[in-house]
C-alpha positions as CSV (number, residue, x, y, z in Angstrom):
1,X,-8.8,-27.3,-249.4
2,X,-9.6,-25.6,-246.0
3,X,-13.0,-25.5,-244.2
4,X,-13.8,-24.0,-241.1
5,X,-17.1,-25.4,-239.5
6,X,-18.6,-23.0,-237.4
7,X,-21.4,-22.9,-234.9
8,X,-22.8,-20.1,-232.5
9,X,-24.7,-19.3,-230.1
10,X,-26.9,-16.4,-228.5
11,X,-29.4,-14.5,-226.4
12,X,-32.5,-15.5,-228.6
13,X,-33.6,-16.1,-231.4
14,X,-34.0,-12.7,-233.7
15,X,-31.0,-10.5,-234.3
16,X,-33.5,-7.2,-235.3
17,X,-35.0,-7.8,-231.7
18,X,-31.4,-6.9,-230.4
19,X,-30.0,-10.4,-229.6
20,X,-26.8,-11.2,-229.3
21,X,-23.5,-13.5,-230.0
22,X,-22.8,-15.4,-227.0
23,X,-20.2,-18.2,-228.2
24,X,-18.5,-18.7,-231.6
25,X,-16.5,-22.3,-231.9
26,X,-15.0,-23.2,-235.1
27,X,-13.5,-26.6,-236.0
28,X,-10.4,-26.3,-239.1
29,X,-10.9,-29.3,-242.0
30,X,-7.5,-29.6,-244.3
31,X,-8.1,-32.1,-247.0
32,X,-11.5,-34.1,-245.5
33,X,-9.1,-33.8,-241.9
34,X,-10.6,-32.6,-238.9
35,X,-7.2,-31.3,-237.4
36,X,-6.5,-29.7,-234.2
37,X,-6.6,-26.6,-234.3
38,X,-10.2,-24.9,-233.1
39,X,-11.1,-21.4,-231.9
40,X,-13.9,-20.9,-229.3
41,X,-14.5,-17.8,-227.2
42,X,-17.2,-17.3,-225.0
43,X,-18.5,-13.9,-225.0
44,X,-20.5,-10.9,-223.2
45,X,-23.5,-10.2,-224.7
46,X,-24.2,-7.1,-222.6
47,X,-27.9,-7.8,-221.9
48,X,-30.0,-10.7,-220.6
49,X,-30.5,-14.0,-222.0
50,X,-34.0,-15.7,-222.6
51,X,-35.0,-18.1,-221.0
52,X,-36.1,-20.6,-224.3
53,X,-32.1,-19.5,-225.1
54,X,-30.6,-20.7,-221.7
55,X,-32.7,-23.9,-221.8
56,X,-30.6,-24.8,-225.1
57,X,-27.4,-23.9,-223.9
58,X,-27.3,-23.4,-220.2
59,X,-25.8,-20.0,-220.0
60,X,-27.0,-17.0,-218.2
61,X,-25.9,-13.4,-218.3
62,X,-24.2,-13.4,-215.0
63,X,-22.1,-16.2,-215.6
64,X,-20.6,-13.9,-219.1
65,X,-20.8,-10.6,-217.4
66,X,-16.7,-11.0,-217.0
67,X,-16.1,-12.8,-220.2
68,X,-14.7,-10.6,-223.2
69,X,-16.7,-8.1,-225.7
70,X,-17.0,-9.5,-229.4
71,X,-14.6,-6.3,-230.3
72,X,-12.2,-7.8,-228.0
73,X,-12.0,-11.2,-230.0
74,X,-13.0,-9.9,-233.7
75,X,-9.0,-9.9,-235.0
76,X,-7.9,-13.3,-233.5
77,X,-11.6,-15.1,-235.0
78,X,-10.8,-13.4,-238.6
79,X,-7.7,-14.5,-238.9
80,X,-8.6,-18.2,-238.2
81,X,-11.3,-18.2,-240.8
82,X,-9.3,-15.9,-243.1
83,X,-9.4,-17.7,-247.0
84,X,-11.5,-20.6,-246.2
85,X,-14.9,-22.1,-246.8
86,X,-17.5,-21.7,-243.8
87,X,-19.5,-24.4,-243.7
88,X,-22.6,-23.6,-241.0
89,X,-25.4,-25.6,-240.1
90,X,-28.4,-22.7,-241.1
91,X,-26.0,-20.4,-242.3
92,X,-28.9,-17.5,-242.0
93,X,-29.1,-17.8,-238.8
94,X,-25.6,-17.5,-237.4
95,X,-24.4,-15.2,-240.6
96,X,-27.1,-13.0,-239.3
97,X,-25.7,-12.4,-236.1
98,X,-22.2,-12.6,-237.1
99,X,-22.6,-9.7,-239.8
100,X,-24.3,-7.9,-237.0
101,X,-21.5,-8.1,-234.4
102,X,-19.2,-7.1,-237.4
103,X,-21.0,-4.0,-238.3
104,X,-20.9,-3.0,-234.6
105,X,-17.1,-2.7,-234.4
106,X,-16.9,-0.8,-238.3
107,X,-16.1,-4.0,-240.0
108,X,-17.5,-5.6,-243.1
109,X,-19.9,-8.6,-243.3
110,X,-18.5,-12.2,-242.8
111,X,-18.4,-13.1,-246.6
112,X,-15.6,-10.6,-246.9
113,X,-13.3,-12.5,-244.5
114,X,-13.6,-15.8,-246.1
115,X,-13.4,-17.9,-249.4
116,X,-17.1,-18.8,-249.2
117,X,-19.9,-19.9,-246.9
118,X,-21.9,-23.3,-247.6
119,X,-25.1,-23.8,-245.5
120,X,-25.0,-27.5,-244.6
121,X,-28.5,-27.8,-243.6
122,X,-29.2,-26.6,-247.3
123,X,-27.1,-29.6,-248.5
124,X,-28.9,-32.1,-246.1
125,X,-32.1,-30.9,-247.4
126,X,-31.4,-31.6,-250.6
127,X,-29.5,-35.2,-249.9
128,X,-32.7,-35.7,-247.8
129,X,-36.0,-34.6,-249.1
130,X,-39.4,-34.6,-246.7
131,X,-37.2,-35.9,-243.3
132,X,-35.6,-34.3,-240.6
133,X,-32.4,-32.9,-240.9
134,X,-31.6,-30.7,-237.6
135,X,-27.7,-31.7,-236.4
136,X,-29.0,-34.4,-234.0
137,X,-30.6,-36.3,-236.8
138,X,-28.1,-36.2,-239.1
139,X,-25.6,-37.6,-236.4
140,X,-28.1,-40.3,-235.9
141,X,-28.7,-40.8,-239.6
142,X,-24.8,-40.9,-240.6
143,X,-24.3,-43.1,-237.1
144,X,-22.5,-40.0,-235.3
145,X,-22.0,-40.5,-231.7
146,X,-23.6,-37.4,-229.5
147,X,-24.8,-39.0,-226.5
148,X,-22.1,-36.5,-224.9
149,X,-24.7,-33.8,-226.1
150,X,-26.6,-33.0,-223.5
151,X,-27.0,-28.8,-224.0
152,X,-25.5,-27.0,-227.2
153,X,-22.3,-25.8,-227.1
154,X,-20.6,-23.9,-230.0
155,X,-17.4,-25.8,-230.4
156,X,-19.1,-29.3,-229.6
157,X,-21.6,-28.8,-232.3
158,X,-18.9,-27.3,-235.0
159,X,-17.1,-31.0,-233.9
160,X,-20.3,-32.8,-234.8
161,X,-20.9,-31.1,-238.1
162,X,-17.4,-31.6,-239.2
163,X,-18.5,-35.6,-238.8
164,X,-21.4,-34.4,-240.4
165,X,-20.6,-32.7,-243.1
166,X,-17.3,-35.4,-243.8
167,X,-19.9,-38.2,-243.8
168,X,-22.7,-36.2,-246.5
169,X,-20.1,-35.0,-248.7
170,X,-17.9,-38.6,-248.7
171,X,-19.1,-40.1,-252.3
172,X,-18.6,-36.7,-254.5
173,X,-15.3,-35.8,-252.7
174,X,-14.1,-39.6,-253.9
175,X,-15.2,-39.1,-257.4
176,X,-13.9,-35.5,-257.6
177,X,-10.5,-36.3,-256.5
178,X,-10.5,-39.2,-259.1
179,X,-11.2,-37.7,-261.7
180,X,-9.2,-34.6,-261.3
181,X,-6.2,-37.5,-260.6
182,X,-7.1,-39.0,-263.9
183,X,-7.3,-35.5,-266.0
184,X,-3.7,-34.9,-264.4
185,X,-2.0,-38.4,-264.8
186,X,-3.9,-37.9,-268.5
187,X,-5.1,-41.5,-267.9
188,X,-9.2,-42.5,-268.7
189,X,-11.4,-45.6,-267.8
190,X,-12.5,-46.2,-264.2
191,X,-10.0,-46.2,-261.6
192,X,-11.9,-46.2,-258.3
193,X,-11.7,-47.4,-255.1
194,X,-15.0,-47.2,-253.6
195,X,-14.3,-50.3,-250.7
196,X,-14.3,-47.6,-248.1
197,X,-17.5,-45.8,-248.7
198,X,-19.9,-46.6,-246.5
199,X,-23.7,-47.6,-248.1
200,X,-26.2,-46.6,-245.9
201,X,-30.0,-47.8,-247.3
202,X,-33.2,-45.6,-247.8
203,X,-35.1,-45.8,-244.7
204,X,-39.2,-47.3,-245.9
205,X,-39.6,-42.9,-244.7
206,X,-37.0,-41.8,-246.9
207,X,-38.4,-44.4,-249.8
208,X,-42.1,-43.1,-249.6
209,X,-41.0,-39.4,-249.4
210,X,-38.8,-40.0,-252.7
211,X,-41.8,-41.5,-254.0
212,X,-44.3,-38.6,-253.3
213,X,-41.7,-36.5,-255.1
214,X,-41.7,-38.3,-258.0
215,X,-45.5,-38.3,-258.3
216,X,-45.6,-34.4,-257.8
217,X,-43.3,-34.1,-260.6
218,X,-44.6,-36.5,-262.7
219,X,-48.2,-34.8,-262.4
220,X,-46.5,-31.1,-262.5
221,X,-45.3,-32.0,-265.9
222,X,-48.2,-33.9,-267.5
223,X,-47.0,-37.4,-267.4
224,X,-43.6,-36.7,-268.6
225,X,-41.9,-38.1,-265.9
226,X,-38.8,-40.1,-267.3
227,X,-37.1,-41.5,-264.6
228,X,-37.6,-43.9,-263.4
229,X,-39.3,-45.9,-266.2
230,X,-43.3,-46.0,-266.2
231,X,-44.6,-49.0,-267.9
């Protein structure tokens, strides 16, 4: 199982306005393993960067104006990502841009490059309803270190969502791998080790949101609400 986590960054905020790729970093994941291999490129957008955009990431357009073209880079990037699943924080977004850069140079859209593309911020969202679930929070959520953060950067914040994503996806990766372990070894009956997951509680936050969920579907569907039990 490979994964390639993969964060950009650009001129502004709408590609259909003309905005641009500025930096691509990707971080490789074999087997739940962040390993060492990464690719990163900073990039010439040729045009000017917005403000809001330099305020995030503290890059201008004279400090790119040397750096290489997207078309320059497209061949090595492709190969690095070839077969495996992207997983981006607001795929939308960064898909968006991608696709464009591709189509620029005559090539296809990202999904034909790779085995799949998971939006992690679509996951989070789901693990937690109502609450905040930009990068930052879920580092401070899942106890992720990123005081080093100061401004984005593309390969810092593809590091930080391979933490990320590792810690949201830790208790269904352990019960997949057992149970395709058991279907193989043609053994049954519980066989796991759960001693390394780590239990983090419902904030009171996370506990009223579930709650006000509950309610909506419980009114939505005329008191049929089964789960959990009403008296």
């Amino acid at each position: 199982m490979r994964w390639i986590m993969l964060d950009t960054e650009t001129t502004g905020l709408r590609v259909d306005e003309g905005h641009r790729l500025i930096e691509i970093g990707c971080v490789e994941c074999i087997d739940r393993r962040i390993t060492d291999r990464h690719f990163h490129v900073v990039l010439n957008p040729q045009r000017e960067i917005d403000e809001g955009a330099t305020q995030v990431h503290g890059m201008t357009w004279d400090q790119l104006k040397d750096k290489p073209l997207f078309g320059d880079v497209v061949q090595e990037f492709l190969e690095f990502i070839e077969g495996a699943e992207l997983v981006i924080h607001n795929a939308e977004f960064d898909r968006g841009f991608l696709d464009e850069e591709l189509g620029r140079v005559g090539l296809k859209p990202l999904a034909s490059y790779c085995a799949s593309i998971t939006d992690s911020l679509g996951h989070a969202r789901e693990l937690h309803p109502g609450q905040r679930n930009s990068l930052d929070a879920l580092c401070q959520r899942y106890g992720i270190s990123n005081d080093h953060r100061v401004l984005h950067g593309a390969l810092l914040d593809s590091r930080l969502l391979a933490e990320v994503y590792l810690a949201m996806t830790r208790g269904q990766e352990v019960l997949l791998m057992a149970a395709d372990d058991e279907v193989a070894s043609g053994e049954s009956g519980p066989q796991l080790d759960l001693s390394g997951l780590v239990v983090r509680h419902a904030s009171p936050e996370e506990r009223q949101a579930h709650d006000a969920v509950l309610k909506e579907i419980d009114r939505v569907s005329g008191g049929k609400l089964i789960w959990p039990h009403r008296a």
